[in-house]
MDAnalysis code that builds the backbone (N, CA, C; Angstrom):
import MDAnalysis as mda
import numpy as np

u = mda.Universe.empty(384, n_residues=128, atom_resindex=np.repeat(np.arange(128), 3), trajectory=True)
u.add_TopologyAttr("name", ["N", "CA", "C"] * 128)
u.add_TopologyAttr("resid", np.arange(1, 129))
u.add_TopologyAttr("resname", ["UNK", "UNK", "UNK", "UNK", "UNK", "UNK", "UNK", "UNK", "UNK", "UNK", "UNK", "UNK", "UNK", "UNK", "UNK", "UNK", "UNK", "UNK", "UNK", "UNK", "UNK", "UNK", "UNK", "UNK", "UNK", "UNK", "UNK", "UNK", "UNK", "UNK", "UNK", "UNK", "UNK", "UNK", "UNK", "UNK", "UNK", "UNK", "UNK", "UNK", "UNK", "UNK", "UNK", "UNK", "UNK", "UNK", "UNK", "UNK", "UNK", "UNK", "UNK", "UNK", "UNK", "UNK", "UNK", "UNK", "UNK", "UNK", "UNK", "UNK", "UNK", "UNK", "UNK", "UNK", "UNK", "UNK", "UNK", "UNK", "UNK", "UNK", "UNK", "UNK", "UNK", "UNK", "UNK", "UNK", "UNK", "UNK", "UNK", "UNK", "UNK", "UNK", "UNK", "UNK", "UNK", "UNK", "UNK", "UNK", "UNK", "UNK", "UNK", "UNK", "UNK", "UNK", "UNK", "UNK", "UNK", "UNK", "UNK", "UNK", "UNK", "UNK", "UNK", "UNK", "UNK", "UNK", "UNK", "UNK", "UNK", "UNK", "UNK", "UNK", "UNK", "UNK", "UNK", "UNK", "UNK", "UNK", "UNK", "UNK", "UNK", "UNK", "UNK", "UNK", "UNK", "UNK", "UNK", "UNK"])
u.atoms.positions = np.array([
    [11.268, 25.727, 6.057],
    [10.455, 24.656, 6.598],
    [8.990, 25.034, 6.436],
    [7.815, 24.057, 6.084],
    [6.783, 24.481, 6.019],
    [6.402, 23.983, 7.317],
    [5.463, 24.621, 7.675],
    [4.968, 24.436, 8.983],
    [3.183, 24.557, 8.898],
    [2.558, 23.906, 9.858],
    [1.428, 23.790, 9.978],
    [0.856, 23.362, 11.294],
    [-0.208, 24.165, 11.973],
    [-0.700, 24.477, 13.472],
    [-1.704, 23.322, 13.461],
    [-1.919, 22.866, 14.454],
    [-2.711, 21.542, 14.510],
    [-4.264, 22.172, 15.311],
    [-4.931, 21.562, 14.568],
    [-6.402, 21.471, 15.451],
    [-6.333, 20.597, 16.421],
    [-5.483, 19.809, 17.018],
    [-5.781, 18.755, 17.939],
    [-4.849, 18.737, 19.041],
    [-4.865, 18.428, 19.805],
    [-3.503, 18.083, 20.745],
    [-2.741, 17.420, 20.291],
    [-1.368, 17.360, 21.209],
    [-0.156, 16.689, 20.630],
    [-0.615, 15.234, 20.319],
    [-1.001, 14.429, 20.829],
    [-1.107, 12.732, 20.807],
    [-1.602, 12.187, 19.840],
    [-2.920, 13.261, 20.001],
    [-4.070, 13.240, 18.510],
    [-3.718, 13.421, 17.701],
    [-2.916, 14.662, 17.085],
    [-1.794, 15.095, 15.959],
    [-1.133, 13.973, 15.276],
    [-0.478, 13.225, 16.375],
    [0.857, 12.456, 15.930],
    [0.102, 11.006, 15.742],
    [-1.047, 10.928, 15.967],
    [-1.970, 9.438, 16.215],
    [-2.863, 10.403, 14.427],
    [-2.883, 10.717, 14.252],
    [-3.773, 10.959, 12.925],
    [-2.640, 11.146, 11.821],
    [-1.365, 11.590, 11.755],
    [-0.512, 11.269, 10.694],
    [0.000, 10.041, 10.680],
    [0.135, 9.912, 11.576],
    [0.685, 7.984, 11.377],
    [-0.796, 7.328, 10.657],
    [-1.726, 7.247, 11.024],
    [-2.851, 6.976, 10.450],
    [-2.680, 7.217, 9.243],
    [-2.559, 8.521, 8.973],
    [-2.557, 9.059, 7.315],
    [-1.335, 8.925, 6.105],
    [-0.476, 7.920, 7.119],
    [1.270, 8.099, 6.760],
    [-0.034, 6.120, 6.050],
    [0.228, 5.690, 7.254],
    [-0.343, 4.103, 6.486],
    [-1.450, 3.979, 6.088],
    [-2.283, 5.256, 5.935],
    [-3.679, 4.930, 4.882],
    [-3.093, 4.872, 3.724],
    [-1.976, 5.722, 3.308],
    [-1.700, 5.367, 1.610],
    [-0.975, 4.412, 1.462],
    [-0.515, 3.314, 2.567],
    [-0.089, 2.070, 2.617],
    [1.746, 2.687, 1.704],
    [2.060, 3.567, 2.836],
    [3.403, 4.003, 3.178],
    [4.348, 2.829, 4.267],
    [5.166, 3.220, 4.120],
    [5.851, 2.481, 5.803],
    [5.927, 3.639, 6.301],
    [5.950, 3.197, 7.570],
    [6.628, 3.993, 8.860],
    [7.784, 3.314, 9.585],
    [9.098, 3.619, 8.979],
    [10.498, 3.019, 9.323],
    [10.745, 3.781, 10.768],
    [10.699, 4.713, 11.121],
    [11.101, 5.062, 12.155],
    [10.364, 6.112, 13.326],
    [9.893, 6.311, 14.658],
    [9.869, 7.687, 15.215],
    [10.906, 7.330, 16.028],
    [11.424, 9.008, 16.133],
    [11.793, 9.423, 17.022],
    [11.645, 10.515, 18.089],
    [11.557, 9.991, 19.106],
    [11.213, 10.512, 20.127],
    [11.841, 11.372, 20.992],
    [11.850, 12.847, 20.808],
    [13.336, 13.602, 21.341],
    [12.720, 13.996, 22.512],
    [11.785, 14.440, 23.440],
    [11.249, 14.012, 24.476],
    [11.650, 13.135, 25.351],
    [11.409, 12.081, 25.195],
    [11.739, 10.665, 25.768],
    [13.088, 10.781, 25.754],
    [14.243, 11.017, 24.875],
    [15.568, 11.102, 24.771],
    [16.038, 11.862, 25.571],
    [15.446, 13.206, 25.769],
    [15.587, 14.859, 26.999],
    [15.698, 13.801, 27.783],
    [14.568, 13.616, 28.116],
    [13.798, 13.156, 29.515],
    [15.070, 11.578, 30.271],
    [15.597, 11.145, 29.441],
    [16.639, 10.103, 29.754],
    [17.934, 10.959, 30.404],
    [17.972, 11.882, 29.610],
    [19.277, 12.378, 29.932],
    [19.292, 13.312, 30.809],
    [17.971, 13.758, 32.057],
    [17.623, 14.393, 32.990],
    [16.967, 15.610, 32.259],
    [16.733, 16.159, 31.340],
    [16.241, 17.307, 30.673],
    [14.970, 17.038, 30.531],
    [14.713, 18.476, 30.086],
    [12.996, 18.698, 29.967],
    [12.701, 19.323, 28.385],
    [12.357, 18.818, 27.529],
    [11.599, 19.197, 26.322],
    [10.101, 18.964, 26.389],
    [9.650, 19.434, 25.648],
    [7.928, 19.647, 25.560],
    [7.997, 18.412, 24.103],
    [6.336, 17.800, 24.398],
    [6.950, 16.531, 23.350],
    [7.107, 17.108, 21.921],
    [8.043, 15.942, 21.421],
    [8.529, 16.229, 19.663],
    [8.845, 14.951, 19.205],
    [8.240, 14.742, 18.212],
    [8.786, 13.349, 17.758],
    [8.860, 13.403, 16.492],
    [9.832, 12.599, 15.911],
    [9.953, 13.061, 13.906],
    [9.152, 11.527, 13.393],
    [8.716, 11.911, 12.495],
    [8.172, 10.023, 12.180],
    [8.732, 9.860, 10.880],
    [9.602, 8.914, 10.296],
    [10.370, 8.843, 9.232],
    [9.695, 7.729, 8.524],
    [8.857, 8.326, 7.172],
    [8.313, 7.169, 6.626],
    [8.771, 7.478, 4.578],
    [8.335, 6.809, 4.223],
    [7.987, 6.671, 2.900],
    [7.925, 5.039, 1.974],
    [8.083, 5.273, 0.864],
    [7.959, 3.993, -0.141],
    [9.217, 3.951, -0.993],
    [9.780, 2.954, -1.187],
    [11.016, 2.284, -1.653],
    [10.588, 2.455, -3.413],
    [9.052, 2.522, -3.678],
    [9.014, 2.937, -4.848],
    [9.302, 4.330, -5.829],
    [9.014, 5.235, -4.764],
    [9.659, 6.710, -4.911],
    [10.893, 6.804, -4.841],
    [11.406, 6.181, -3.455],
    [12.646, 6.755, -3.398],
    [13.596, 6.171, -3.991],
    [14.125, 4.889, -4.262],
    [14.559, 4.119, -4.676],
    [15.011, 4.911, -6.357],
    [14.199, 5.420, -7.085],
    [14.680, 5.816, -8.430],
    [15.064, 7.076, -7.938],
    [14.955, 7.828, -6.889],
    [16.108, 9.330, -6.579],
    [16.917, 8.371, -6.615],
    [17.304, 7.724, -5.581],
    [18.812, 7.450, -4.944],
    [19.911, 6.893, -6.107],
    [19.347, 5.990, -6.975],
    [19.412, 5.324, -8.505],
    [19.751, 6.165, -8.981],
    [19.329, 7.370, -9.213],
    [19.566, 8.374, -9.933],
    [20.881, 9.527, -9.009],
    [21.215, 9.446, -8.126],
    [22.237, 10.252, -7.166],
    [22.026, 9.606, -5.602],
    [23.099, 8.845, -5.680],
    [23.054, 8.224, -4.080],
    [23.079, 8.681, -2.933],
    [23.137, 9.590, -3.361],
    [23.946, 10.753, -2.375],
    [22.569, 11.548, -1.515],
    [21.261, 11.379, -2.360],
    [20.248, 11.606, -1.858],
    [19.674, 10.887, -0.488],
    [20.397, 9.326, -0.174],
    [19.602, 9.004, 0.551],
    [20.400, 9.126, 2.099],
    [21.102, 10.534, 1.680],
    [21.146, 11.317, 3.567],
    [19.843, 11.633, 3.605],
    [19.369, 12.125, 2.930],
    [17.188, 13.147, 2.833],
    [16.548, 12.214, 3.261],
    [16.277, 10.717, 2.667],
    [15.384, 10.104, 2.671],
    [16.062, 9.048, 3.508],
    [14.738, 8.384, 4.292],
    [13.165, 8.875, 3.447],
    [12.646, 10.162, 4.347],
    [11.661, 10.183, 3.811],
    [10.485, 11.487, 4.081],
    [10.132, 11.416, 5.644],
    [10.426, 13.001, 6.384],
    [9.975, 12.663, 7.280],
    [9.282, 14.210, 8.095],
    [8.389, 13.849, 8.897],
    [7.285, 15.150, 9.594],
    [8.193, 15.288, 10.882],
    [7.994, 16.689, 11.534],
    [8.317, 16.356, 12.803],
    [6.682, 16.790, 13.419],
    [6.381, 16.653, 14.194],
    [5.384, 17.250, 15.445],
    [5.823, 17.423, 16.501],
    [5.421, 18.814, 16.852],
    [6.140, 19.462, 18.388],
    [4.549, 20.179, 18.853],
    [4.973, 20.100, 20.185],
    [4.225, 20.867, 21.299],
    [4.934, 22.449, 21.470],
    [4.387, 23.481, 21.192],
    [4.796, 24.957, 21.742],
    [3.928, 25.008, 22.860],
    [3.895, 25.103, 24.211],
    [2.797, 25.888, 24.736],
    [1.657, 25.151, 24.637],
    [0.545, 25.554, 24.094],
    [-1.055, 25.081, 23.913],
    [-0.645, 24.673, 22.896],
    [-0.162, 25.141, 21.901],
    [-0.125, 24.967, 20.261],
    [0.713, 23.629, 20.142],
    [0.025, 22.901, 18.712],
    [0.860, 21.733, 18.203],
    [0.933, 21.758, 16.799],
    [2.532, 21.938, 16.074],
    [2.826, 21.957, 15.036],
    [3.403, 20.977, 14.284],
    [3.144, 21.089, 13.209],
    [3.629, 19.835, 12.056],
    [4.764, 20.582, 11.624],
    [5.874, 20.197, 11.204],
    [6.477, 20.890, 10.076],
    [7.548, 19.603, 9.508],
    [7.416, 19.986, 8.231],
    [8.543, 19.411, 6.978],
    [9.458, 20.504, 6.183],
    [10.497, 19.934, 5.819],
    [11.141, 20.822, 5.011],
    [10.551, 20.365, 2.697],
    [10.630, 21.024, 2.095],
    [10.244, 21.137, 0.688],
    [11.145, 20.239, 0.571],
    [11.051, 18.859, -0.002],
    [11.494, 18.288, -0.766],
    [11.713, 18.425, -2.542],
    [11.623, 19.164, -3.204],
    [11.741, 20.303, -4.400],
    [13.182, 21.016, -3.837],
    [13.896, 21.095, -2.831],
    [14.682, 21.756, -2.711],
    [15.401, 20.389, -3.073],
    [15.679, 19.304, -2.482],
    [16.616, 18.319, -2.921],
    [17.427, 18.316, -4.299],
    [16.440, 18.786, -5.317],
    [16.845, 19.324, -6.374],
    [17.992, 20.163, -6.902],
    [18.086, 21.275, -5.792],
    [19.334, 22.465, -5.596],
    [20.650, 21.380, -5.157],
    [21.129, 20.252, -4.523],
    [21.500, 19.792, -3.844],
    [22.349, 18.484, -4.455],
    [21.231, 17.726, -5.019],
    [21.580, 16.368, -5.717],
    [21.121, 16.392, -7.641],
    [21.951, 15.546, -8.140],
    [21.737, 15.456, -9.489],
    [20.474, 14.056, -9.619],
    [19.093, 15.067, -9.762],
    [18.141, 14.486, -9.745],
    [17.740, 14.148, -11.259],
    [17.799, 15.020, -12.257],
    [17.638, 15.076, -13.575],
    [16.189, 15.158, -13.277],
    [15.621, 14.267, -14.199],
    [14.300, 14.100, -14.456],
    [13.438, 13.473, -13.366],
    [14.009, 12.810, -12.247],
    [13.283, 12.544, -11.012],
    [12.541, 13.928, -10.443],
    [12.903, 14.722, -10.895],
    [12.136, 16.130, -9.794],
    [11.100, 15.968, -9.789],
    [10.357, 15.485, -10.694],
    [8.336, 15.291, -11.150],
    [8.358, 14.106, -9.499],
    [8.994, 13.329, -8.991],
    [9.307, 12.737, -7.642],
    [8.830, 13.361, -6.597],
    [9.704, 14.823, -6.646],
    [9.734, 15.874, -5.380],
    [8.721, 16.361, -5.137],
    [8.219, 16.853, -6.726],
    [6.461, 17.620, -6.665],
    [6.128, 16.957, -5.943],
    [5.753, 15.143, -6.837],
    [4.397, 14.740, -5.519],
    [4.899, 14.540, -4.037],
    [5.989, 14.265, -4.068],
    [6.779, 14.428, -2.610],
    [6.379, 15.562, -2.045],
    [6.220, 16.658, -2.552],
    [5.754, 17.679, -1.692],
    [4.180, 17.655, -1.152],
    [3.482, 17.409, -2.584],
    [1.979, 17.606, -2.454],
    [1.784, 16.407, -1.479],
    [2.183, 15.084, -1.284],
    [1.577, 14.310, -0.448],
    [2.211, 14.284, 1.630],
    [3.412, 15.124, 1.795],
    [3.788, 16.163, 2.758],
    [2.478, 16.975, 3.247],
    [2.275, 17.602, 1.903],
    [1.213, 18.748, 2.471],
    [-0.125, 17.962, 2.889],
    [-0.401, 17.121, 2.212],
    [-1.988, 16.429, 2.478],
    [-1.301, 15.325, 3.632],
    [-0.520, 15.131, 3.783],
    [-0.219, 14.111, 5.177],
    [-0.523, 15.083, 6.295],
    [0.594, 16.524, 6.460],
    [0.173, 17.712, 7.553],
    [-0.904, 18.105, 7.516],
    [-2.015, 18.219, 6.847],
    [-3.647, 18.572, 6.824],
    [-4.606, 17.692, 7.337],
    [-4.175, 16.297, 6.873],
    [-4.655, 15.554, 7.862],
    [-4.582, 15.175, 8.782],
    [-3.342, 14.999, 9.371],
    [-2.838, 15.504, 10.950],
    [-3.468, 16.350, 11.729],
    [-3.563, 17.849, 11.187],
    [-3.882, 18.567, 11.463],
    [-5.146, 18.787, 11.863],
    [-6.204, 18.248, 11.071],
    [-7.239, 18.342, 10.945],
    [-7.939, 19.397, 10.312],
    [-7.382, 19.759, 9.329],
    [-7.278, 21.136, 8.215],
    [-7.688, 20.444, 6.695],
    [-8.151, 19.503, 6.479],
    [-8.153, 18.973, 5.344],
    [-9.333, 18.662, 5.136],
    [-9.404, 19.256, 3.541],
    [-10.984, 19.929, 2.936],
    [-11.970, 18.605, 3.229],
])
């Protein structure tokens, strides 16, 4: 999993990737809120929420290409609270590769990765 420490508090964190998820005019299909879910079922977690987004234009030619891919997708961050600290983390989408018969979609995963990493930086507030 790559992981990345946030300059901001939790709210701010998760309020600046959603920002940065629909500045590149992404969707955002889903959060989830495992917090709120604890917290229903009498438990206590520190907040975490996954935000499940991407574009039907990327993914759409994986799945085309091995259906089987779209357990992975779409693309998604989690953000958690440790303590003081607030972290981003994703897993490498480049690994999907080991997994599913991607063929020539992998050039997909790259930017799948690189735009992961510049989504968590801007979250973060780590971005040049």
């Amino acid at each position: 999993m790559e992981i990345t420490r946030s300059t901001a508090g939790y709210a701010e964190t998760t309020a600046r990737l959603v920002r940065a998820i629909e500045g590149r005019r992404l969707a955002v299909f889903a959060r989830l809120d495992h917090a709120a879910g604890a917290r229903e079922a009498g438990l206590e977690l520190e907040p975490e929420e996954v935000v499940v987004f991407g574009d039907p234009r990327a993914g759409t030619p994986l799945m085309q290409r091995d259906r089987r891919v779209g357990l992975d997708l779409p693309l998604r961050m989690l953000v958690w609270q440790d303590g003081d600290e607030v972290m981003l983390g994703y897993r490498d989408p480049r690994e999907l590769a080991d997994v599913y018969d991607l063929g020539p979609e992998r050039e997909t995963l790259d930017r799948m990765f690189g735009l992961l990493g510049a989504l968590a930086a801007d979250a973060a507030g780590t971005a040049a």
